[in-house]
PAZADO-173984 format. One line per 5 residues: number of its first residue (from 0); their letters; for each residue x, y, z of C-alpha. Coordinates in steps of 0.5 Angstrom, whole numbers, padded with zeros to 4 digits, always signed. Layout:
REM PAZADO-173984
NUM> A> X Y Z ~ ...
//
This chain:
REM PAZADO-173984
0> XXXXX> -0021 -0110 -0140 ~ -0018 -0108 -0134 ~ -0020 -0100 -0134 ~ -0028 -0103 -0135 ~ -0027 -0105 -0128
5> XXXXX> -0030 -0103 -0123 ~ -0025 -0099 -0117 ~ -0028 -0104 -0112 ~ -0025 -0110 -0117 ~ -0018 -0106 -0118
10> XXXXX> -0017 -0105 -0112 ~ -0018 -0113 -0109 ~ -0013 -0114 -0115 ~ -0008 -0109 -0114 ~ -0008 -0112 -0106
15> XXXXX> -0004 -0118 -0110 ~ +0001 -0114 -0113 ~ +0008 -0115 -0110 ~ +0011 -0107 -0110 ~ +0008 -0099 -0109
20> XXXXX> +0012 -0100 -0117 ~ +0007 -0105 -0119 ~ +0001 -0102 -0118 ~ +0005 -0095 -0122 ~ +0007 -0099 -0127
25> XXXXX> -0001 -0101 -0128 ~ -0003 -0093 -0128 ~ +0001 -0092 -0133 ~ -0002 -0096 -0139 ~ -0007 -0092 -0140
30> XXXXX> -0011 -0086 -0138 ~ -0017 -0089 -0136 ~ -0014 -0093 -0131 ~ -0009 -0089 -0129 ~ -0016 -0084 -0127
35> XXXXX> -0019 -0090 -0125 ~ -0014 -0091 -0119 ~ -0013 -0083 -0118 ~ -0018 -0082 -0115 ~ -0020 -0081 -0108
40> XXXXX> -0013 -0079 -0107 ~ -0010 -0085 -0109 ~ -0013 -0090 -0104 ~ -0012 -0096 -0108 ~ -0006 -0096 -0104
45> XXXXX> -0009 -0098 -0098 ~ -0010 -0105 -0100 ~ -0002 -0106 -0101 ~ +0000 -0103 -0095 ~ -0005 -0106 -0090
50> XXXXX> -0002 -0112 -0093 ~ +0005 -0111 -0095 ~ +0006 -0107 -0087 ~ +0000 -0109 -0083 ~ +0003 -0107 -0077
55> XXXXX> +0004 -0101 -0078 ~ +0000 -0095 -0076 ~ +0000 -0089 -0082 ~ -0005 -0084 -0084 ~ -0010 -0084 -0088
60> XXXXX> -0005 -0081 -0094 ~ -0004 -0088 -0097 ~ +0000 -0086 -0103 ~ +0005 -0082 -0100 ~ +0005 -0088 -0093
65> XXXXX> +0007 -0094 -0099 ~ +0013 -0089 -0102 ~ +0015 -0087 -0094 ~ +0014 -0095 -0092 ~ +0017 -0099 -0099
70> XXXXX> +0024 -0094 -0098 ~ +0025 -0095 -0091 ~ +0024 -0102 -0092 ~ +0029 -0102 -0096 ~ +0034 -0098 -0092
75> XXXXX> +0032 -0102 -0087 ~ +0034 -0108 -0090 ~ +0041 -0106 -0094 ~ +0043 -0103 -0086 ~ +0043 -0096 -0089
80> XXXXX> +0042 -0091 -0085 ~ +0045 -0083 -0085 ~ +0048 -0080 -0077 ~ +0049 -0073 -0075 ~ +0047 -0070 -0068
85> XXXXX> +0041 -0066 -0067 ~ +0043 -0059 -0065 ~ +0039 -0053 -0063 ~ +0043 -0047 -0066 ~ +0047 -0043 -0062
90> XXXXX> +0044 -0038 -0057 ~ +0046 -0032 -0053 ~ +0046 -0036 -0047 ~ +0053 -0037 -0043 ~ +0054 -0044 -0042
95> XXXXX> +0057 -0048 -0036 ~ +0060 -0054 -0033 ~ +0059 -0059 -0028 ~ +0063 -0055 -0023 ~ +0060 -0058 -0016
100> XXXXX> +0065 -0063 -0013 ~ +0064 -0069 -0014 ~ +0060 -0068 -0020 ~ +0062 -0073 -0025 ~ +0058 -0074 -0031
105> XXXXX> +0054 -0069 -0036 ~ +0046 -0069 -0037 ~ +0042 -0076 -0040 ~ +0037 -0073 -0045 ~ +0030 -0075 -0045
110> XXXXX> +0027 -0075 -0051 ~ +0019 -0074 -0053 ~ +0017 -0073 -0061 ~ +0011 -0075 -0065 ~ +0010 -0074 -0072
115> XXXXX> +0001 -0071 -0074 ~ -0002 -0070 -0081 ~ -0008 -0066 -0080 ~ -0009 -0065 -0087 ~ -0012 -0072 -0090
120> XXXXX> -0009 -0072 -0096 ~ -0002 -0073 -0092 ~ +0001 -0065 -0096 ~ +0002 -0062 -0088 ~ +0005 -0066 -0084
125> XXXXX> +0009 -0064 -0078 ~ +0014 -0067 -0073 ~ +0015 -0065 -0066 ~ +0021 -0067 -0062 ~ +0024 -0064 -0055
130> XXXXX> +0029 -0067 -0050 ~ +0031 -0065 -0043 ~ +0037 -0062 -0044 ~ +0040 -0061 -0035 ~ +0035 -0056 -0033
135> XXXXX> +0033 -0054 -0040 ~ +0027 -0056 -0046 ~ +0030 -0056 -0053 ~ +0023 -0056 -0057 ~ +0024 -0057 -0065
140> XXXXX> +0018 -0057 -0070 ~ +0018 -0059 -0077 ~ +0014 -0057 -0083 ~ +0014 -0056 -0090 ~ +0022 -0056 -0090
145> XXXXX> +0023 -0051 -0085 ~ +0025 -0052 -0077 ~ +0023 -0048 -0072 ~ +0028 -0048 -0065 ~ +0025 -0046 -0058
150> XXXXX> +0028 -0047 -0051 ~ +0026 -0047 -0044 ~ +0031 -0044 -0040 ~ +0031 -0043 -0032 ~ +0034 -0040 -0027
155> XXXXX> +0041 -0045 -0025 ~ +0038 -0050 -0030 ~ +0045 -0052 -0030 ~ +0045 -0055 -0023 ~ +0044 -0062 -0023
160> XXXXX> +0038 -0062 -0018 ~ +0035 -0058 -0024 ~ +0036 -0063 -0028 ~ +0029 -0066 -0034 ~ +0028 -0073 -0031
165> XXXXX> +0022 -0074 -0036 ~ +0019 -0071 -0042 ~ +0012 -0072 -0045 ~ +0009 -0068 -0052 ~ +0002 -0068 -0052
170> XXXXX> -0001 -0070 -0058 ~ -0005 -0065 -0062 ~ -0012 -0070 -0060 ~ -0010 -0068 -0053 ~ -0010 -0061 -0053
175> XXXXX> -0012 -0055 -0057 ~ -0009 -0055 -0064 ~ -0009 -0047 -0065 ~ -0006 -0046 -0058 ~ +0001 -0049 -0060
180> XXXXX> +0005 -0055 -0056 ~ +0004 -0057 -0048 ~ +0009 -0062 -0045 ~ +0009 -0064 -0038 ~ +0016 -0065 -0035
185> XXXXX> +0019 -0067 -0029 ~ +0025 -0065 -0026 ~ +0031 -0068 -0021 ~ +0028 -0063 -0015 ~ +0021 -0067 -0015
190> XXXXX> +0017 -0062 -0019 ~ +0012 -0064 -0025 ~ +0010 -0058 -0029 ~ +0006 -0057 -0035 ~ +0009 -0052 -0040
195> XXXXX> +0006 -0050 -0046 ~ +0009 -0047 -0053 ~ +0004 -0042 -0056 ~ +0004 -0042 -0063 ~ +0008 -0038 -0067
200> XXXXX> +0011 -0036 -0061 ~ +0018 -0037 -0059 ~ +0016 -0037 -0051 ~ +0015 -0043 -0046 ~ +0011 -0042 -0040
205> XXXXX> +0009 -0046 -0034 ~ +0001 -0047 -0035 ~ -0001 -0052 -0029 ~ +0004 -0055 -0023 ~ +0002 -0062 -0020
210> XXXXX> +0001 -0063 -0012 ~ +0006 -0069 -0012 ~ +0004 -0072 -0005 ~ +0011 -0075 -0005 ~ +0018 -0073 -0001
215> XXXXX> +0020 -0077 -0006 ~ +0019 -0079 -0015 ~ +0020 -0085 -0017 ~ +0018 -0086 -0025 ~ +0011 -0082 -0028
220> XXXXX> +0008 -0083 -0035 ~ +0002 -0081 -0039 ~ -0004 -0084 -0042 ~ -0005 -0083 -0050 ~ -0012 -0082 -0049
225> XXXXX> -0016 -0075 -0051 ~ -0016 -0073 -0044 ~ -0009 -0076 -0041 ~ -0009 -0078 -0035 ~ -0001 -0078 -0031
230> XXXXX> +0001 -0083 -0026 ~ +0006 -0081 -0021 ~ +0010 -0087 -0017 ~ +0013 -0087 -0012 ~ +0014 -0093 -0007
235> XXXXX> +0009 -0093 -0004 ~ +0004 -0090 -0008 ~ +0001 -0088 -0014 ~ -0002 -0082 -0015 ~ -0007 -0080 -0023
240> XXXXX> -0007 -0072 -0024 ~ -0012 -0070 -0031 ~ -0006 -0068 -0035 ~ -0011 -0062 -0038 ~ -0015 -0057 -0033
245> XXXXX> -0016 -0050 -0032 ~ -0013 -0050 -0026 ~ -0006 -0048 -0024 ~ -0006 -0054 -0019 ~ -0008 -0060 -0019
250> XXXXX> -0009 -0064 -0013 ~ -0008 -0073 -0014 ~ -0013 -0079 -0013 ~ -0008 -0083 -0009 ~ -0007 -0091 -0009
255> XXXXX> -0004 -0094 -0003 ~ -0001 -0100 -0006 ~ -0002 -0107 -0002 ~ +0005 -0110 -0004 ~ +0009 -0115 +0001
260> XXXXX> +0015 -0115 -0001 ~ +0020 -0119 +0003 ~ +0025 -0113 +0001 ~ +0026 -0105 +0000 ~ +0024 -0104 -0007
265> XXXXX> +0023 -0098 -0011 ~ +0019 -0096 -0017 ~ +0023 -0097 -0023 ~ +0018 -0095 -0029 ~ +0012 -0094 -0030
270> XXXXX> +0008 -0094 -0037 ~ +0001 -0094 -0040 ~ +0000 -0100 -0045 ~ -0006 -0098 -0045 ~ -0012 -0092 -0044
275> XXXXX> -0014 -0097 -0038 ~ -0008 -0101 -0037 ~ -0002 -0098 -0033 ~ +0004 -0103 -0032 ~ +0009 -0101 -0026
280> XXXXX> +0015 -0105 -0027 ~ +0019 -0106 -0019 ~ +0027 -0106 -0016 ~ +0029 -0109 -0011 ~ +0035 -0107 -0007
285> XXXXX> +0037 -0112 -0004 ~ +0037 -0120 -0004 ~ +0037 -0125 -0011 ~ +0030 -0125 -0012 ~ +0028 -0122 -0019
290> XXXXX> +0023 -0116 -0019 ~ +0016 -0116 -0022 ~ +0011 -0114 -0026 ~ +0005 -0111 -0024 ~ -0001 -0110 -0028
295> XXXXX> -0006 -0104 -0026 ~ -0013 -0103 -0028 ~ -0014 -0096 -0030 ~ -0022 -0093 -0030 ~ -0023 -0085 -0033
300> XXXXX> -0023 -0083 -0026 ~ -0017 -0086 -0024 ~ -0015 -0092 -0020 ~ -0021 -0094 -0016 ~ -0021 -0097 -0009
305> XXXXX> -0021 -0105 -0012 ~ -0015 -0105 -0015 ~ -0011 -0104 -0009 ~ -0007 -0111 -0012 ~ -0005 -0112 -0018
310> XXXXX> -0009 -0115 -0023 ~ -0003 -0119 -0026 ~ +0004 -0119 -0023 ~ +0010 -0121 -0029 ~ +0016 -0126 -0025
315> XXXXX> +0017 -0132 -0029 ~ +0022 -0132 -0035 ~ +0024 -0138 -0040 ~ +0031 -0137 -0039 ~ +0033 -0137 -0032
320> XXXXX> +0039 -0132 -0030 ~ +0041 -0132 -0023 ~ +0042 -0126 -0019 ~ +0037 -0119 -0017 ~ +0033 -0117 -0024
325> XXXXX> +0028 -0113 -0026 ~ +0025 -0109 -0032 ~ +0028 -0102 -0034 ~ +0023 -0100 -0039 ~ +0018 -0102 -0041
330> XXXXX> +0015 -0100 -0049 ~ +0008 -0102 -0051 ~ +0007 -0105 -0058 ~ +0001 -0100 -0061 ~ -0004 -0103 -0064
335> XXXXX> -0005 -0102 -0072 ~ -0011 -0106 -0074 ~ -0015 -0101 -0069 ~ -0020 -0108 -0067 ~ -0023 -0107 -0060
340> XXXXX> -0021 -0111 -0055 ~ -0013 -0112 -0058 ~ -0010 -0106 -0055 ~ -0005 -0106 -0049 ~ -0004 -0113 -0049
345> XXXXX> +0003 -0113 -0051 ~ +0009 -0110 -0049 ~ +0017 -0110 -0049 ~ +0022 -0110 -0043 ~ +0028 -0109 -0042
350> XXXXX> +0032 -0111 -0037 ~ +0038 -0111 -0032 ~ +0040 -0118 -0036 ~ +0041 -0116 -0042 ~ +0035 -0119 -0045
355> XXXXX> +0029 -0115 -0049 ~ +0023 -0119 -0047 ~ +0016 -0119 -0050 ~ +0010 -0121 -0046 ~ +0002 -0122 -0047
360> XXXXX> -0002 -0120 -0043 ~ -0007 -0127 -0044 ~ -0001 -0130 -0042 ~ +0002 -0127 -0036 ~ +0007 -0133 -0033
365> XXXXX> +0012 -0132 -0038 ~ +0015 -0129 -0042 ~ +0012 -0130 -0050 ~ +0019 -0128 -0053 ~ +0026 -0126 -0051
370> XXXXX> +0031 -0123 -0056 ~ +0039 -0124 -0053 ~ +0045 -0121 -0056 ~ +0050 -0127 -0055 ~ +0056 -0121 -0056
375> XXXXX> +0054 -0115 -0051 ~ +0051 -0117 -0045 ~ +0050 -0110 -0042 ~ +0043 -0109 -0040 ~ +0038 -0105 -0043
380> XXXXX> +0036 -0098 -0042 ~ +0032 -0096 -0047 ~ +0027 -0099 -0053 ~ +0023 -0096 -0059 ~ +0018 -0101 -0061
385> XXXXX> +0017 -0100 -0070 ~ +0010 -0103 -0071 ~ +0010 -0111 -0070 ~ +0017 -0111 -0074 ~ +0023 -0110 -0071
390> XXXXX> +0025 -0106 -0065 ~ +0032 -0102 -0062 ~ +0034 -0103 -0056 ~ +0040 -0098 -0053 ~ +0045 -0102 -0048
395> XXXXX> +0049 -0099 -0042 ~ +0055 -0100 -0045 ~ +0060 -0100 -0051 ~ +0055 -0095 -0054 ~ +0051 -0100 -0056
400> XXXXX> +0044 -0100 -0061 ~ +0041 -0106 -0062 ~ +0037 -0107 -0068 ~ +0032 -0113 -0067 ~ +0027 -0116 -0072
405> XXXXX> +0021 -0119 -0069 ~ +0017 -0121 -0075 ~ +0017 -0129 -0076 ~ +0022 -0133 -0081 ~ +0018 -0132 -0088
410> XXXXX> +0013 -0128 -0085 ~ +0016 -0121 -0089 ~ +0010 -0119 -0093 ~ +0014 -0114 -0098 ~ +0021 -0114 -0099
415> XXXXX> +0025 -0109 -0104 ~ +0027 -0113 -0109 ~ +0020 -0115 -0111 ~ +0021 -0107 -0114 ~ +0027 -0109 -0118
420> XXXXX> +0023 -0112 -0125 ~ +0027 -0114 -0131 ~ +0033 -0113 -0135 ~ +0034 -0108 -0129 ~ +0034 -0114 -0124
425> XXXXX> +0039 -0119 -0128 ~ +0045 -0113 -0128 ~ +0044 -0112 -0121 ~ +0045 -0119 -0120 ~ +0051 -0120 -0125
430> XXXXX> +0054 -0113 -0122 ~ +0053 -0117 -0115 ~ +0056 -0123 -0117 ~ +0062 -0119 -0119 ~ +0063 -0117 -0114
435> XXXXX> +0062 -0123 -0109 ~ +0067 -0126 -0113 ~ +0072 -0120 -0111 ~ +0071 -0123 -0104 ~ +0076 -0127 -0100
440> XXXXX> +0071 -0134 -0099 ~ +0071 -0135 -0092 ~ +0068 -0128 -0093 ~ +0063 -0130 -0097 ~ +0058 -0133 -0093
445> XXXXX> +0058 -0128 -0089 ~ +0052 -0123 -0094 ~ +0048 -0131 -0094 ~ +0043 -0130 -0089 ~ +0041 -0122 -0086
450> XXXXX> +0043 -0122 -0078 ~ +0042 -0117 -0074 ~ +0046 -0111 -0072 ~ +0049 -0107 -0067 ~ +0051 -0100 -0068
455> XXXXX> +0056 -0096 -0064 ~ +0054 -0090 -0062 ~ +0062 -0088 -0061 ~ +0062 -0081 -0063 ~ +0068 -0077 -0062
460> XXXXX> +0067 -0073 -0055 ~ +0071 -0068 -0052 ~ +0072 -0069 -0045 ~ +0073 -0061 -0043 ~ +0067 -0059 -0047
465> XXXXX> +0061 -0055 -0043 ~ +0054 -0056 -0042 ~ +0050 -0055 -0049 ~ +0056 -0054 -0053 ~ +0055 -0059 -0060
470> XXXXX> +0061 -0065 -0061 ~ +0067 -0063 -0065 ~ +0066 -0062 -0072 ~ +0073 -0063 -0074 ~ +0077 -0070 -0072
475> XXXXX> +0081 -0070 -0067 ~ +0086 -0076 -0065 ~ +0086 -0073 -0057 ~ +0079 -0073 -0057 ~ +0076 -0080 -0054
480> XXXXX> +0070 -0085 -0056 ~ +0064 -0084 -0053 ~ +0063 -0092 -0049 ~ +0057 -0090 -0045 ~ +0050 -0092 -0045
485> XXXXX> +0045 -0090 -0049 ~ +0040 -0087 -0045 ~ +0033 -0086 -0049 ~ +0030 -0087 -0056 ~ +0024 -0084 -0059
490> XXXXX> +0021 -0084 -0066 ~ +0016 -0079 -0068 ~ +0010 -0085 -0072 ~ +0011 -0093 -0074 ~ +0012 -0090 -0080
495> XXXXX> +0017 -0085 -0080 ~ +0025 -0086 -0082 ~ +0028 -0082 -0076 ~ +0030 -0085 -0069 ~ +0033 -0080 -0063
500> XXXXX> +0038 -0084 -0059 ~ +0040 -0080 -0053 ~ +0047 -0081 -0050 ~ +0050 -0077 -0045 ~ +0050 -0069 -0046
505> XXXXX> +0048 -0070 -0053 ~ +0042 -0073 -0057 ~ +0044 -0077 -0064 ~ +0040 -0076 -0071 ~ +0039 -0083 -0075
510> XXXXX> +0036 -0083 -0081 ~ +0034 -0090 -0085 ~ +0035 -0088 -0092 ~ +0040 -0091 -0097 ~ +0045 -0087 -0100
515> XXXXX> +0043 -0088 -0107 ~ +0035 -0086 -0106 ~ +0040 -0079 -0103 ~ +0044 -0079 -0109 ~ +0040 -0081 -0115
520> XXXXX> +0034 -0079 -0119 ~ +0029 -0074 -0115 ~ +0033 -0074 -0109 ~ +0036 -0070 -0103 ~ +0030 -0071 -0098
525> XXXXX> +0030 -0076 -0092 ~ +0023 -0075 -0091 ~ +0019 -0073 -0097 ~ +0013 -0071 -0093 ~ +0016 -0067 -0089
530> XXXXX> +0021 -0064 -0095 ~ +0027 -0065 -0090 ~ +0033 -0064 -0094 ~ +0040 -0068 -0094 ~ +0045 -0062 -0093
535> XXXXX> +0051 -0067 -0093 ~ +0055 -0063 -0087 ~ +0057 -0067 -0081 ~ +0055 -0073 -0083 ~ +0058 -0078 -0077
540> XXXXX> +0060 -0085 -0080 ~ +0060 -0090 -0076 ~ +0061 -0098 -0074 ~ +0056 -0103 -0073 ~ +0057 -0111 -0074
545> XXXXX> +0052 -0117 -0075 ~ +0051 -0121 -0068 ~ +0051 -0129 -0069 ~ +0044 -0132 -0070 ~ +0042 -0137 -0063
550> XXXXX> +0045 -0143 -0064 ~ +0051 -0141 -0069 ~ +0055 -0137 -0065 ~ +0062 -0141 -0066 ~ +0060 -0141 -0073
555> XXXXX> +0058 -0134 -0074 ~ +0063 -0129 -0076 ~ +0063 -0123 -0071 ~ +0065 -0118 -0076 ~ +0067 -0110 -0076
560> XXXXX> +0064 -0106 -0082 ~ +0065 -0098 -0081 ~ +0062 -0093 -0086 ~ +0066 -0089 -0090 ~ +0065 -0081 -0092
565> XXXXX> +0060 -0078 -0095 ~ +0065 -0075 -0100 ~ +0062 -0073 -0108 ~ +0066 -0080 -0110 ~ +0062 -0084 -0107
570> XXXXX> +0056 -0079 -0108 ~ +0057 -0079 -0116 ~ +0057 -0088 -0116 ~ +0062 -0087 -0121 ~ +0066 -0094 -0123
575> XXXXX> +0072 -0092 -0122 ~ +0071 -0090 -0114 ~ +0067 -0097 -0114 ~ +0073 -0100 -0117 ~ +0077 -0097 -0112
580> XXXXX> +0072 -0100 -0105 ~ +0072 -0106 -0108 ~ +0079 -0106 -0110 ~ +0084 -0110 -0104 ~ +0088 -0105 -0100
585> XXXXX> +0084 -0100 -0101 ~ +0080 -0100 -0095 ~ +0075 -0106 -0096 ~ +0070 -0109 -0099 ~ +0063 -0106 -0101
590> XXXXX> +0059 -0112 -0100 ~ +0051 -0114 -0104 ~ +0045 -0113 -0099 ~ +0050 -0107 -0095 ~ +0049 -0099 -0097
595> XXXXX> +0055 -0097 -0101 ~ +0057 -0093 -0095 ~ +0060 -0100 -0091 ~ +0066 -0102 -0092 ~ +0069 -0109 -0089
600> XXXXX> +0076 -0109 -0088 ~ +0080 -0114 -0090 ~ +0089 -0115 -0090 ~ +0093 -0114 -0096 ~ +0100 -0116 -0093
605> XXXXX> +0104 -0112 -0099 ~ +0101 -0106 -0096 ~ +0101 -0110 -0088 ~ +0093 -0106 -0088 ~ +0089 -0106 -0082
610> XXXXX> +0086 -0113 -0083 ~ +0079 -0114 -0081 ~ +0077 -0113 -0073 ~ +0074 -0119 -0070 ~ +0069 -0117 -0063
615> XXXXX> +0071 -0120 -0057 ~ +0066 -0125 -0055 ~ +0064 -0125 -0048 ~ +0065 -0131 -0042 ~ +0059 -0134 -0039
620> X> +0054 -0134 -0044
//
């Protein structure tokens, strides 16, 4: 009998099971067993998720990481996600607007977050989130269900030559873990501090300033080992400081760089792949060459005299686009397995020509990989790799947020429909069935094949809003959309279900759940670690379409799906408001394998409704 087996024996057979449901069905047979696999904190799930989710770097919390990984992935695959912007309260402080001549546009949040457990059954976790606001720091931490706000605020931190032009979180590895949060920033006038929180404080100080040996900065990042090291650039040089130490300044170790380059050229960015790999991407500005590149060996100490070149320079790409490129950022991919040796080899970048590329360092001529959007072509501006599955990408224009998987075709390990057993599984399929067979035919085959999706960002802005005031939280016709860029992303942990955009003055909130697992039995929390709650208010609703597959853009529908409102209809799922979803004329389809919030628009000629919008494709590609 199975409850006569050892732990060891059970664990290897649960590493088979396909689902978290599974393994719980298991437990409930009887007593015994379901001692047998409680025992040291549920650690018969870590054979699932390390096999289901073997890229993903999660605490040693299994059962609570099988439940927030098996329903992310779910809301991942049914492109269910809930927005709503991520807004301090409102303080006491007077706020202003751009009113120097000339100035044009607002503030471009930067954005740092991490998520810890410092507990090892996974009860306490915390997630730490903080941006670049202009010239001040919003800082919100997380845990237990309550969230705590602190700014930074300085004298004319309303100016532009104040603005907060980077922004790293310690982790608590680094630092004292009594002592509260320490970030390091730096701001538009050259300056780089280090500021710490101390906890239960709801005071910033400045604790460390940096003695930049440079008129002039052009990018800076920080290791993630336990003592941090921070690489300043600028076009000539690389200067590493020891992020932590007693004194109040620091002075650098500085790297003349040996680059003959046959144009002017500044630093682009810059970011530690690794404790000891340090990647520098460069900028031409001028000519039609593309930029390189350069890969930088980093000792403890810093950068010694031997690596005045770079060990590796990156040029060559697969798919040759003419002009003058170069990398805007660059995003390593983390490493799960926690091997030696395999840390730091990969990396994404993306860059001024649209294309997301993926580089191994064992291969450094080219690129291993390049992800291409056939409809928006804006370049990338920001990315946030999760684990070795997919990766979001933000574009300078229309508001774009690209999602992209980067797994294999068949190389899904879990999959959510291997939870749903039985006769619940027939009825699901059925009701889909039903309502495919509602679905115009030249419709139908667009929810045969799962594609990637773009999402609008396209809030409704006011123009005439100040610095720091939230967006409008009634509708406005007057008002415009937001078309600009997305400037910075962040997720707190590979295994979280929230991702940080930042757009121009304003920092969006993306949380991938699915809206029945918030309306259903048990529900009500987006993140159930953290006993984040669904409050319903504000929800922002959005747009998104599937970009066509390489290979079958002439084929591929471009088709415009919006998400509707969160009203107590919709919540309660009741037949009549699935009835009306589904009904033409009635504001689209609600489609299988879509979360119940989108809604494809079709064309009812007796009511001359709006029919479906198609996404203009652009010449060239």
């Amino acid at each position: 009998m199975l409850q006569d087996l050892p732990i060891e024996v059970l664990q290897q057979i649960i590493g088979h099971l396909p689902s978290a449901s599974s393994i719980v069905n298991l437990s409930t047979t009887c007593r015994k067993l379901h001692n047998q696999l409680a025992t040291d904190e549920y650690a018969v799930f870590r054979s699932f998720v390390q096999t289901q989710f073997p890229s993903i770097k999660v605490s040693p919390a299994w059962r609570t990481a099988a439940r927030a990984l098996t329903s992310r992935a779910r809301a991942w695959d049914k492109r269910a996600f809930i927005a709503r912007e991520c807004c301090p309260p409102r303080d006491d402080a007077s706020t202003f607007g751009r009113v120097e001549s000339g100035q044009k546009f607002g503030y471009l949040p930067v954005i740092d977050s991490y998520e810890t457990c410092l507990d090892p059954d996974g009860s306490s976790p915390k997630e730490v989130l903080a941006w670049g606001a202009a010239g001040r720091l919003r800082i919100r931490t997380a845990k237990d269900g309550k969230t705590a706000w602190t700014s930074l605020r300085t004298v004319d931190d309303h100016l532009p030559q104040n603005d907060i032009l980077d922004v790293r979180l310690l982790r608590p590895h680094q630092r004292d873990v009594a002592k509260g949060e320490s970030i390091v920033l730096r701001r538009a006038n050259g300056d780089i501090v280090k500021v710490d929180l101390q906890a239960g404080q709801d005071q910033v100080t400045e604790t460390t300033r940096y003695d930049v040996k440079s008129n002039h900065v052009d990018c800076m990042d920080m290791s993630s080992s336990f003592s941090p090291l921070l690489a300043v650039c600028d076009t000539t040089t690389i200067q590493i400081f020891p992020v932590s130490s007693p004194e109040s300044q620091r002075a650098p170790e500085i790297l003349l760089l040996n680059q003959d380059f046959a144009y002017k050229h500044r630093k682009r960015c810059v970011k530690f792949l690794s404790n000891d790999t340090l990647a520098l991407g460069v900028q031409f500005v001028e000519g039609r060459e593309r930029s390189p590149i350069d890969i930088y060996k980093v000792r403890p100490e810093g950068l010694g005299n031997d690596s005045t070149n770079a060990s590796a320079s990156i040029t060559a790409t697969a798919r040759s686009i003419p002009g003058r490129h170069c990398a805007n950022v660059l995003a390593p991919l983390e490493n799960a397995t926690g091997s030696a040796g395999s840390g730091g080899q990969m990396f994404l970048s993306g860059w001024t020509d649209g294309i997301t590329r993926l580089y191994d360092l064992r291969t450094p001529l080219t690129a291993v990989a390049e992800y291409v959007d056939f409809v928006d072509d804006g370049q990338i501006l920001s990315i946030v790799p999760i684990g070795h599955e997919r990766f979001l990408a933000g574009s300078h224009q229309n508001a774009c947020l690209k999602t992209f998987d980067m797994r294999m075709p068949g190389a899904r390990p879990y999959s959510y429909l291997s939870a749903r057993l039985g006769s619940d599984m027939l009825r699901d399929l059925s009701i889909n069935q039903a309502r495919a067979t509602k679905v115009p035919g030249h419709l139908q085959a667009t929810t045969d094949v799962q594609r990637d999706i773009n999402i609008f960002l396209a809030v409704t802005v006011n123009p005439a809003a100040k610095l720091w005031q939230p967006l409008p939280r009634r509708a406005n016709n007057n008002f415009p959309r937001y078309r600009g860029s997305i400037y910075s992303l962040s997720t707190p942990s590979p295994s979280s279900p929230t991702v940080y955009a930042g757009i121009e003055n304003h920092v969006i909130q993306l949380d991938f759940a699915s809206t029945d697992d918030l309306v259903g039995k048990g529900s009500g929390l987006i993140n159930p670690p953290l006993g984040v709650k669904d409050n319903h208010e504000h929800i922002l609703n959005l747009s998104c379409y599937e970009r066509p597959r390489e290979g079958h853009e002439s084929t591929d529908p471009v088709l415009l799906r919006k998400q509707v409102d969160w009203t107590e209809n919709l919540s309660s799922r009741d037949d009549a408001s699935w009835k009306r979803a589904s009904t033409p004329g009635q504001g689209g389809y609600v489609e299988k394998g879509w979360d119940e919030r989108w809604l494809l628009a079709t064309h009812d000629r007796s009511s001359h409704a709006e029919t479906r919008r198609r996404i203009p494709r652009r010449r060239g590609r």
